[in-house]
C-alpha positions in Angstrom: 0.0 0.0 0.0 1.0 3.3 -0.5 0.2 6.5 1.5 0.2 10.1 1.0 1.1 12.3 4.0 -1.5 14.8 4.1 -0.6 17.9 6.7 -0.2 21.5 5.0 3.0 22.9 5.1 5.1 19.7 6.7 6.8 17.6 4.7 7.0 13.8 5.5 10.4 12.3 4.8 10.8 9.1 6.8 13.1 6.6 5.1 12.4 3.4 7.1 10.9 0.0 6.5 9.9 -2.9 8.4 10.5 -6.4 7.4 8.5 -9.6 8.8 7.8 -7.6 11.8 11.4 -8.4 13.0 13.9 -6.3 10.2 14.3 -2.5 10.9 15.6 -0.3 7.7 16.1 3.5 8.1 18.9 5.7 6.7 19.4 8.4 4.5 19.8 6.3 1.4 17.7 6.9 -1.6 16.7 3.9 -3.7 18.2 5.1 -7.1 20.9 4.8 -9.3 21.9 8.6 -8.3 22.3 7.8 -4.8 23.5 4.1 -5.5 26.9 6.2 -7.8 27.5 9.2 -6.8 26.0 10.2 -3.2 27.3 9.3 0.4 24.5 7.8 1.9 23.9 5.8 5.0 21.9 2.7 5.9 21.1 0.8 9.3 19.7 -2.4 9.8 18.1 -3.2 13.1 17.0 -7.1 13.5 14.8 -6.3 16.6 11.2 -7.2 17.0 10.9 -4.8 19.8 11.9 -1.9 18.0 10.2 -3.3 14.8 7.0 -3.2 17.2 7.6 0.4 17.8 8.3 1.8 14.4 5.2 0.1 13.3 3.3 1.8 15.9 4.6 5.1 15.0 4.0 4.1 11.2 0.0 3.4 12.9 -0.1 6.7 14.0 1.5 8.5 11.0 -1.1 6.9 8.5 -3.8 8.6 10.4 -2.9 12.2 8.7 -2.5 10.2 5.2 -4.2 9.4 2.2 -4.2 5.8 0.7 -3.4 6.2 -3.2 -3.1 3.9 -6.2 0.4 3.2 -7.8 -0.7 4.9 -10.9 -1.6 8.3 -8.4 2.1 7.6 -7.1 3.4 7.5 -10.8 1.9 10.0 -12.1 3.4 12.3 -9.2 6.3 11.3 -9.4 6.5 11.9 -13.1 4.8 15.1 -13.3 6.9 17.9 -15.2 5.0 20.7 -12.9 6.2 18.8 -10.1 9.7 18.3 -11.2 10.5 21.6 -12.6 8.8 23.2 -8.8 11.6 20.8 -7.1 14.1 22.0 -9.0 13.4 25.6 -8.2 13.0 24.4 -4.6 16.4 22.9 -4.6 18.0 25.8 -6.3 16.4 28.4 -3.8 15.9 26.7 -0.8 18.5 28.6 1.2 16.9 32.0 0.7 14.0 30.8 2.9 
């Protein structure tokens, strides 16, 4: 399932994921061939089913200010040039804020 985090004006960047209730992911690393080349990135894997427990409770919590959306909403996101070229300008410009 995916889900869109759905609070004006906060951005949700959480980069973790739970496996078999046991296997903790979280890190900065983006799944790409970008990040996978050229950018430092760092990954940690927690085999813990008491933390597991608590990230998934936390996840619980999170979903109730999202939106569950189709993978074809997701793609089309993703690959929106509106969207794309307003990230750009966001990266460029970001420090002025």
């Amino acid at each position: 399932m995916i889900f869109e985090y759905r609070v004006p004006g906060i951005m949700y960047h959480k980069k973790v994921m739970v496996v078999d209730k046991r296997y903790v992911i979280i890190g900065s690393y983006n799944l790409g061939v970008r990040s996978e080349l050229n950018d430092y990135e760092s990954i940690l894997s927690i085999d813990s089913e008491e933390i597991a427990k608590k990230v998934l409770e936390v996840f619980e919590e999170d979903k109730k200010y999202a939106k569950n959306i189709t993978p074809s909403q997701a793609r089309d996101w993703y690959f929106n040039p509106a969207i794309a070229y307003l990230a750009t300008l966001q990266k460029q410009f970001h420090h002025f804020f």
